[in-house]
N, C-alpha and C positions, 0 to 999 in steps of 0.2 A: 504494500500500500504506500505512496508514495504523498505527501500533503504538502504543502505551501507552509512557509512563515507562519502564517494568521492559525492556522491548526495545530500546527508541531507541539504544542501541548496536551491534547482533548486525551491522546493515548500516553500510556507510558510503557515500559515494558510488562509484560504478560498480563495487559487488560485486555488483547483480543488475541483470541487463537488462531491456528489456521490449518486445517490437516495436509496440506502442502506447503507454511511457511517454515521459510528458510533452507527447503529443500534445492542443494544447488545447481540440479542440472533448470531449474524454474528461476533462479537468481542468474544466472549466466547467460541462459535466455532472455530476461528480462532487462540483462545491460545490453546483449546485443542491440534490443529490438531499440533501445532509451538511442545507445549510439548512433540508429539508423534514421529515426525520425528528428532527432535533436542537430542530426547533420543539417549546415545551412543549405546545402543543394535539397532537400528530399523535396521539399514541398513544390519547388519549382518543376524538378524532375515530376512529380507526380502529378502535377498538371496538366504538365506536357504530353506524359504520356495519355490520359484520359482523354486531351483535345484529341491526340492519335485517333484513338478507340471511338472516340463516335463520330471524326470524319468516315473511316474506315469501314463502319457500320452504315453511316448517310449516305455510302458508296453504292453499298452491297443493297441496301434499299431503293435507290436509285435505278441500279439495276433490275431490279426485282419489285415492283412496288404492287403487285400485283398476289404477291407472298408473304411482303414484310411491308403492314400499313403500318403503322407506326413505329419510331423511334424515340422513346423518352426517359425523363427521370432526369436525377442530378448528382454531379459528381461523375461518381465510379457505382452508382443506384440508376443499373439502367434496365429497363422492359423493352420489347422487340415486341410488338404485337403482330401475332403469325395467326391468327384462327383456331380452326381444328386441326395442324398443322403443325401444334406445340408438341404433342406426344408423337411424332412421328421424327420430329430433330429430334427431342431426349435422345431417343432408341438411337439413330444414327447417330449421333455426336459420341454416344458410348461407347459405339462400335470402334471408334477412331480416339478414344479414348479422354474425349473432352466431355468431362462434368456439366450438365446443365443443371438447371430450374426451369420447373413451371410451374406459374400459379394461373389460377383464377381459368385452370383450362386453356388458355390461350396465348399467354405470354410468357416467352424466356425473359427470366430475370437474371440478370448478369450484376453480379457484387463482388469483382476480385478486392485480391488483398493491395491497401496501399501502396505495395511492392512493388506490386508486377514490374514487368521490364518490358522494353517491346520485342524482344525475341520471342515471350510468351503471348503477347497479343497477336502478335504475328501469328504464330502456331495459331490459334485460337483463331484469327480472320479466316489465316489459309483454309480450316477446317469446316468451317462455319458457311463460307463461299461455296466450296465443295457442294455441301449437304444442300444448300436452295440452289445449286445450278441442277441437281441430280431430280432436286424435288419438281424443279420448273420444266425440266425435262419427259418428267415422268407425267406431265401433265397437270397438276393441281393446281 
């Protein structure tokens, strides 16, 4: 748990427990992750990559709009609205080894991790283009 100034008093030691604190492959983890976002580039880098991601996606719709009516959300909180269409990317996205979501029946919901990099977005577009050129192909 980590507090500000204005808290650093409320606890002391052993007034809260924790059945993981202090355990340190979760503390070594947790300086990694402090090192990675407290870097002055992450946030811009993370930007940058998200503008990638949903030119990339505005692409693939563009292409396809006929498959993929919408493209929303915010941030790295994005929906693809595909129809009846959602449960048939799951199934092939799996096959090729990319994790989706669907909710609401007809939308991939896409929430990578801050991280990402664009070699995995890439993967992830590559993958993704694939699956609605196959789907536009096959007719639907």
């Amino acid at each position: 748990m980590l507090v500000n100034e204005k808290l650093e008093k409320v606890f002391t030691y052993g007034d809260h427990g924790s059945t993981f604190g202090g355990n340190p492959l979760a503390c070594a983890l947790g300086n990694v992750i402090m090192d990675e976002i407290t870097d002055k580039n992450f946030a811009s880098l993370a930007q940058e990559n998200m503008a990638y991601l949903i030119k990339e996606l505005y692409n693939i719709q563009k292409a396809f709009p006929h498959i993929i009516k919408d493209v929303r959300g915010l941030g790295y909180m994005l929906g693809l609205e595909v129809g009846k269409l959602a449960p048939i990317y799951k199934e092939r996205m799996l096959e090729k080894k990319v994790l989706i979501n669907v909710t609401n029946q007809s939308v991939i919901r896409l929430l990578p991790a801050l991280t990402i990099n664009k070699d995995d977005i890439d993967l992830f577009i590559k993958q993704f283009k694939e699956t609605t050129q196959s789907i536009h192909e096959e007719g639907y």
